[in-house]
C-alpha positions as CSV (number, residue, x, y, z in Angstrom):
1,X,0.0,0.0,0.0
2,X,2.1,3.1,-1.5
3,X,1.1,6.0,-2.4
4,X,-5.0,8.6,2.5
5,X,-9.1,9.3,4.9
6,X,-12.6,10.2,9.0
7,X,-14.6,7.5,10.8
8,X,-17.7,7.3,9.9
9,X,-20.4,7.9,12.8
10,X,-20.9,4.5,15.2
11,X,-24.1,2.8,15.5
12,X,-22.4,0.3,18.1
13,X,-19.7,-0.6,19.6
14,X,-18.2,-3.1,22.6
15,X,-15.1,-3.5,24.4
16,X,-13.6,-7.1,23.9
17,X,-11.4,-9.3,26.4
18,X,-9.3,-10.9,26.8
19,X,-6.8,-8.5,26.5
20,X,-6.3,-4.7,26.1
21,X,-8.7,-3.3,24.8
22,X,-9.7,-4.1,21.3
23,X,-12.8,-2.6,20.2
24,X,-15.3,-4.2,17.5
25,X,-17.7,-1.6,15.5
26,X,-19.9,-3.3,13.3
27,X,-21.8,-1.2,10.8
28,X,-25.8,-2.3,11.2
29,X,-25.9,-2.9,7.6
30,X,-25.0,-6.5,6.3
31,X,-22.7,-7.1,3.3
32,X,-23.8,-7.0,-0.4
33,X,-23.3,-7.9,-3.7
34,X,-22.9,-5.0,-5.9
35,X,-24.5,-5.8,-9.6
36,X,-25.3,-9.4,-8.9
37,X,-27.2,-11.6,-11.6
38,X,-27.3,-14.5,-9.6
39,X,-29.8,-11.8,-7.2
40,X,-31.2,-10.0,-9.7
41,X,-32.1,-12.5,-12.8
42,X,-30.2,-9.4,-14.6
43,X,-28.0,-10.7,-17.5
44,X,-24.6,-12.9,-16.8
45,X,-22.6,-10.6,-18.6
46,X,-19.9,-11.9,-21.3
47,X,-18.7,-15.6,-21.2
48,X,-16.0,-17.5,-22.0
49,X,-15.6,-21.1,-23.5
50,X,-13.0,-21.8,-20.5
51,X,-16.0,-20.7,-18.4
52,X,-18.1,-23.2,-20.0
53,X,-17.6,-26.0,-17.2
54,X,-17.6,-26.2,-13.6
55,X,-13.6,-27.0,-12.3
56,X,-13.2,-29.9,-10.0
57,X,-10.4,-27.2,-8.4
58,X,-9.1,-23.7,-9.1
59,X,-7.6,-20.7,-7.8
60,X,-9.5,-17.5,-6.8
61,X,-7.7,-14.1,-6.2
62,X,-9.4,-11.2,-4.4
63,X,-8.1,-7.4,-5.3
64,X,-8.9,-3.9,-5.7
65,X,-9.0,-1.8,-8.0
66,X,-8.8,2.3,-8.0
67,X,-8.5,2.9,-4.7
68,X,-10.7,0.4,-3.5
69,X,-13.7,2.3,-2.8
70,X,-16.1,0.4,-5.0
71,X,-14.9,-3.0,-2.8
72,X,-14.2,-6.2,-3.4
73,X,-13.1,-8.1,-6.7
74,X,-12.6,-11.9,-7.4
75,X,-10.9,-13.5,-10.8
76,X,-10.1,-16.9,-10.9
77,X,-7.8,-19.3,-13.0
78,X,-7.0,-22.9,-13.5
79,X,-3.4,-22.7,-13.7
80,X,-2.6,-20.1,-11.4
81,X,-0.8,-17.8,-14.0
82,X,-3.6,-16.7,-16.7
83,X,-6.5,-15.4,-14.2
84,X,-9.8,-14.0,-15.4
85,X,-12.1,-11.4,-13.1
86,X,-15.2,-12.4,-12.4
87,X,-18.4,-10.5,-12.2
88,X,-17.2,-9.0,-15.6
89,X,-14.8,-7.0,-13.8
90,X,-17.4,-5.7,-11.4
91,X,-17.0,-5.3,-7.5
92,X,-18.7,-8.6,-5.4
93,X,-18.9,-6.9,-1.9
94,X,-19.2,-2.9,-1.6
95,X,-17.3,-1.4,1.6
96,X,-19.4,-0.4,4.7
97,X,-17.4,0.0,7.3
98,X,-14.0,1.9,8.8
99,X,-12.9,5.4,8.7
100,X,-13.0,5.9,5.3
101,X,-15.4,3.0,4.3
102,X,-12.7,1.7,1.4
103,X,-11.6,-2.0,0.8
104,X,-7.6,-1.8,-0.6
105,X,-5.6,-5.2,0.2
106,X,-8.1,-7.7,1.1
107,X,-7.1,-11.3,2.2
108,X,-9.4,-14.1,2.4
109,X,-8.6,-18.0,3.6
110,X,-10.6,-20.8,4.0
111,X,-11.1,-22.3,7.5
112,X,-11.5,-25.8,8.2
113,X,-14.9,-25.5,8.5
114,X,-15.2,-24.3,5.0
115,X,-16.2,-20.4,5.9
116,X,-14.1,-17.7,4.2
117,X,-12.6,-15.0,6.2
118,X,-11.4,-12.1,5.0
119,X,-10.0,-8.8,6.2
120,X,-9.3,-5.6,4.2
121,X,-7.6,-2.1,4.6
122,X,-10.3,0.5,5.3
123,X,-8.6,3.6,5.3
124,X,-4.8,5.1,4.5
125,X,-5.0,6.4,8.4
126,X,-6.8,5.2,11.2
127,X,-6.8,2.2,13.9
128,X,-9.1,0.1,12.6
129,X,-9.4,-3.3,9.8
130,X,-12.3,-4.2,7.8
131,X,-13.5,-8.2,8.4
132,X,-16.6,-10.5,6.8
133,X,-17.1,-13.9,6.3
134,X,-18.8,-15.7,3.8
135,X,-19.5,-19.7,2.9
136,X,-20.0,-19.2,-0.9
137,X,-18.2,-15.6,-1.8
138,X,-21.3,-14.3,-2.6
139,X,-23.4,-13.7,0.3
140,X,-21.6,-12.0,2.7
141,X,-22.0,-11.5,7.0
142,X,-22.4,-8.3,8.4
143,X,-19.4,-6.0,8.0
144,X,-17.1,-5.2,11.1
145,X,-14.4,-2.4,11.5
146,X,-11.8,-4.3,14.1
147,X,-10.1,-1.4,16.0
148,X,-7.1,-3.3,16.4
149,X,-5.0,0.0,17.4
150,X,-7.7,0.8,19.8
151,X,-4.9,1.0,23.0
152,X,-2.4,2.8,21.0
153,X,-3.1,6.6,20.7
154,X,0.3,7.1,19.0
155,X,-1.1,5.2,15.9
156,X,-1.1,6.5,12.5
157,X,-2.4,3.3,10.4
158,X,-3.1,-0.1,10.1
159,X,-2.2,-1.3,6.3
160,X,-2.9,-4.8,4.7
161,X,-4.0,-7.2,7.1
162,X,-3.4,-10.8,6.9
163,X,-5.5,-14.0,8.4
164,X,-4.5,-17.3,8.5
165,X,-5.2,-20.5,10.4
166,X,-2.7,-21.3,13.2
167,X,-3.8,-24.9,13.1
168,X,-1.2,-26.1,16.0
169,X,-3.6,-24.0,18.3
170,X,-7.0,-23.5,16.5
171,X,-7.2,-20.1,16.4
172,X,-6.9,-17.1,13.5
173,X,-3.8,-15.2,13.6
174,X,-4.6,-11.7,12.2
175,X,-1.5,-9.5,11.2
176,X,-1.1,-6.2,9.8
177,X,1.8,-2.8,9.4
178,X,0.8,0.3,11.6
179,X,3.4,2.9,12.7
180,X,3.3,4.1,15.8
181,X,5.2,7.4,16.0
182,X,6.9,7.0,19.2
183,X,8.4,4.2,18.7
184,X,11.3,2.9,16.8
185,X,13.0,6.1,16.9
186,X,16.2,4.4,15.8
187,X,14.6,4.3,12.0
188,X,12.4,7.6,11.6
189,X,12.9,9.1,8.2
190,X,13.5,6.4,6.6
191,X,10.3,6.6,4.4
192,X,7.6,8.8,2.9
193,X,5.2,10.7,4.7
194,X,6.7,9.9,8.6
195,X,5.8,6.4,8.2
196,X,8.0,3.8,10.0
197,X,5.8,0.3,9.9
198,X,6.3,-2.5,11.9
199,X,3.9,-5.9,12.6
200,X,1.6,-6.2,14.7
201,X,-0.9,-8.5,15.3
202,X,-3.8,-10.4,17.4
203,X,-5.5,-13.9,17.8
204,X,-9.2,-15.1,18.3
205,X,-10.9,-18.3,17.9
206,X,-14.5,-16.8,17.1
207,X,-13.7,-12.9,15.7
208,X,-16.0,-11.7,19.1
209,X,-13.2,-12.0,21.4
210,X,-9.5,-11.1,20.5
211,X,-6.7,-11.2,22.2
212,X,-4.4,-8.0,23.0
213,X,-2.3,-6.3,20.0
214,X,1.2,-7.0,19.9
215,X,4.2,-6.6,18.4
216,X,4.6,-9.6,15.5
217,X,7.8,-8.8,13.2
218,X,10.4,-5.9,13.7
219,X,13.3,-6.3,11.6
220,X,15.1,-3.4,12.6
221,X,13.7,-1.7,9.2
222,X,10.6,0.2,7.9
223,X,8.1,-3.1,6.7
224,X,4.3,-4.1,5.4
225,X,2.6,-6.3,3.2
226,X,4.0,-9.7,4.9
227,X,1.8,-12.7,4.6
228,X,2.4,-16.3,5.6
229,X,3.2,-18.8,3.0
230,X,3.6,-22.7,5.4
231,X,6.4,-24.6,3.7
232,X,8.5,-27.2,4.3
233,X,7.4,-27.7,7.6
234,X,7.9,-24.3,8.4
235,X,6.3,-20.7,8.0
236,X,8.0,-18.3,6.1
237,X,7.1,-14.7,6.2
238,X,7.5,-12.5,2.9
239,X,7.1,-9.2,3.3
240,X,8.2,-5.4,1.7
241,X,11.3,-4.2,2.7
242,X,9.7,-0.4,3.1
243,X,13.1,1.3,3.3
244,X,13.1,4.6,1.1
245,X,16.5,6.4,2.2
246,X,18.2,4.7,0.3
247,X,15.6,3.1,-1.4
248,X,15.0,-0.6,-1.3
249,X,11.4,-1.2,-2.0
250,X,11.9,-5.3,-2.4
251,X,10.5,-8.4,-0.9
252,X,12.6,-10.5,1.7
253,X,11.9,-13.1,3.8
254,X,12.1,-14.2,7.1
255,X,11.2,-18.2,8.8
256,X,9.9,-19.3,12.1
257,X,8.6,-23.0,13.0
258,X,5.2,-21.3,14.3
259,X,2.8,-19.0,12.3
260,X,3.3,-16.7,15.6
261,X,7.2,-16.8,15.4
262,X,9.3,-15.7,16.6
263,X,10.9,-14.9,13.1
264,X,14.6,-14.9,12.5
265,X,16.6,-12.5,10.8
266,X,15.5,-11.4,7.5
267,X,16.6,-12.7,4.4
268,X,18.3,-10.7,0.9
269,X,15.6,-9.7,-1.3
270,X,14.4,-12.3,-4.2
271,X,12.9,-9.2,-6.3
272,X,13.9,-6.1,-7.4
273,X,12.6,-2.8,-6.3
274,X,9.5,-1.0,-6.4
275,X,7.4,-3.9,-5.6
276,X,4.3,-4.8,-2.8
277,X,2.2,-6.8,-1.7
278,X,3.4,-10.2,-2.2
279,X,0.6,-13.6,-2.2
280,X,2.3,-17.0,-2.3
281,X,1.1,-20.3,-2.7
282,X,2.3,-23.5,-4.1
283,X,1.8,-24.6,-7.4
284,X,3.0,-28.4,-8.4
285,X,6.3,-28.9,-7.1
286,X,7.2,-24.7,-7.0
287,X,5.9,-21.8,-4.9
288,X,5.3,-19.1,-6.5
289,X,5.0,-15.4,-5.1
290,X,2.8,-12.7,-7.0
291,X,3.6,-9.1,-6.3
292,X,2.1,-6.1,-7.4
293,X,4.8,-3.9,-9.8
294,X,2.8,0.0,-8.7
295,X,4.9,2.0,-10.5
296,X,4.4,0.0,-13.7
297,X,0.6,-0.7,-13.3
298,X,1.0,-4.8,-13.5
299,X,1.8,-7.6,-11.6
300,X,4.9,-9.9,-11.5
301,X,5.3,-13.4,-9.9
302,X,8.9,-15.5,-9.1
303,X,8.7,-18.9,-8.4
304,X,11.0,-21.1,-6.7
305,X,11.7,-25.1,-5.2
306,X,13.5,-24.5,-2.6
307,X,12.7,-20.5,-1.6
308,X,16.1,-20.1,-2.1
309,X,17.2,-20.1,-5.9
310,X,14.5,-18.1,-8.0
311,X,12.8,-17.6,-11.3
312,X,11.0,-14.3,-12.6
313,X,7.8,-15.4,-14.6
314,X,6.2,-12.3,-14.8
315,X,6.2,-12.5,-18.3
316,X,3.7,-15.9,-17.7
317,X,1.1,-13.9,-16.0
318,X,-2.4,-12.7,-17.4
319,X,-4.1,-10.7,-15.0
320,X,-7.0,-8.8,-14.5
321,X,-6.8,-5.2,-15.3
322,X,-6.2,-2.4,-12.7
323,X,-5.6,-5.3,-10.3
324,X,-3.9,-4.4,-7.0
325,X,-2.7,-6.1,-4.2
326,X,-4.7,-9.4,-3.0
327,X,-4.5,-12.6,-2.0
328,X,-4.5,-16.2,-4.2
329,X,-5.7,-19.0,-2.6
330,X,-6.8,-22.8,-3.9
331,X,-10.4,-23.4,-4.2
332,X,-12.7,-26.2,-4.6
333,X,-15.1,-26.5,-7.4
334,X,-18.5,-26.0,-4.8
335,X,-17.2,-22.8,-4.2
336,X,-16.1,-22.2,-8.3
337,X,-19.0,-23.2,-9.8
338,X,-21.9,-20.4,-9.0
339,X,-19.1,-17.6,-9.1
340,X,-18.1,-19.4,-12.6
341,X,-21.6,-18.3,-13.6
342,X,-21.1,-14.5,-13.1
343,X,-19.1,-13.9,-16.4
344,X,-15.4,-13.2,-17.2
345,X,-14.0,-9.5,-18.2
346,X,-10.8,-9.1,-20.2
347,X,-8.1,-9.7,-18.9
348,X,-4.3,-8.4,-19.6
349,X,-0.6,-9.4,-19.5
């Protein structure tokens, strides 16, 4: 999240425990689908002949477009390098909630129960995260703006938050970048705009109650967009190395043995520079890590068999256009099928 935003008034809100205080607003208005046929009996839009039958599996990516006021975006793909965006290109889910009411960096997973989470950016500055859940991707819970920074007063932001499934203790791990200004001193003025980002995150098993923020990932450098990619037996966190003076602006990588860490020392970058928000998964015997290339308008991807020795396939990639920073996971064709139905837009390299 590069290149800003006043909470909206509060119909409701309650402290949660255990914990510091983390506060949970939830707009009294439930999610919708913006422009949906399946709803509406409106027309299906344009097709496709790769559209034309249901995959047994596939790969989804959620994104944003703009700015990410109109809200959520899916395109999917059977190969997990040409994708097509679904809806024709239209938004699924429109934003409701946080301080500016947007959706920029959402990240969904599936959880063993086979309910999508997801979590979104809802504002350049402010303490709070957007979250919803959904069985089918289509009809969405009631909207919530998490005010994860609720105890900090020093905080400036809370940029592209990650969930996952920590299943050695069956809970969600939720993880995001805020700076808070009175802290790491040591590394002010190293980027843009007085930001100087570290990770922070909480845990919950049922999103009601959460347990307190704290600190997840410093480096010793200005850092956001990690997200978890398990491998190997292991969890290895890939995140932006945020650095402007000089500027680095790459991914790197740090491992642990739990999705909670504690991490080790960061890694050398395995991209080159002006790149964010990196989405991983594993794709035959290679992972492969999508990133979004800002400055150029498109999105890259390396891949790799060891996350070690690397391979730029950027030039592989068909993606939707305008698309910015998501997340790719693997999906089942239950969940393919009806969203198959909406229509595919054009796509780009």
């Amino acid at each position: 999240m590069e290149s800003k935003g006043r909470a909206p008034a509060l119909r409701r809100s309650a402290k949660l425990r255990p914990g510091p205080a983390l506060l949970l607003l939830a707009a009294m208005t439930f999610g919708s689908i913006a422009a949906d046929p399946l709803r509406s009996g409106g027309d299906l839009g344009p097709t496709d002949s790769r559209l034309s039958n249901t995959a047994e599996q596939g790969y989804l990516f959620c994104y944003f477009v703009s700015n990410g006021e109109d809200g959520l975006h899916l395109a999917w793909s059977r190969d997990g390098y040409r994708w097509e965006a679904l809806n024709g290109g239209r938004s699924l889910l429109e934003p409701r909630v946080g301080e500016s009411r947007l959706m920029r960096d959402p990240c969904f997973m599936r959880a063993p129960d086979g309910t999508f989470h997801m979590v979104w950016t809802t504002s350049w500055e402010g303490r709070s995260i957007g979250y919803a859940s959904s069985r089918d991707l289509l009809h969405w819970s009631e909207q919530k703006a998490l005010i994860v920074m609720g105890d900090e007063p020093a905080a400036l932001n809370c940029w592209a938050p990650e969930i996952t499934w920590d299943a050695q203790k069956g809970q969600f791990l939720i993880f995001w970048a805020s700076t808070i200004t009175n802290r790491f001193l040591e590394t002010a003025g190293q980027a843009e705009n007085h930001y100087n980002h570290r990770m922070y995150c909480t845990t919950t098993k049922d999103f009601q109650t959460f347990t307190g923020t704290r600190l997840y990932y410093d480096p010793g450098f200005n850092i956001i967009d990690a997200t978890l990619l398990p491998a190997k037996g292991r969890f290895y966190l890939l995140f932006k190395d945020e650095t402007f003076k000089p500027p680095r602006k790459y991914l790197r990588m740090a491992v642990a043995d739990s999705p909670e860490g504690p991490f080790g020392p960061p890694g050398p970058p395995f991209t080159r520079r002006w790149v964010e928000g990196p989405t991983a998964l594993r794709l035959g015997d290679e992972y492969i890590v999508y990133f979004d290339c800002y400055r150029e308008q498109r999105y890259g991807a390396m891949t790799s068999k060891d996350l070690v020795r690397w391979r730029d396939v950027s030039d592989r990639l068909v993606m939707p256009a305008g698309a910015h920073h998501g997340t790719v996971v693997q999906a089942p064709g239950a969940v393919l099928g009806p969203l198959l139905q909406l229509g595919a837009a054009p796509t780009r390299p």
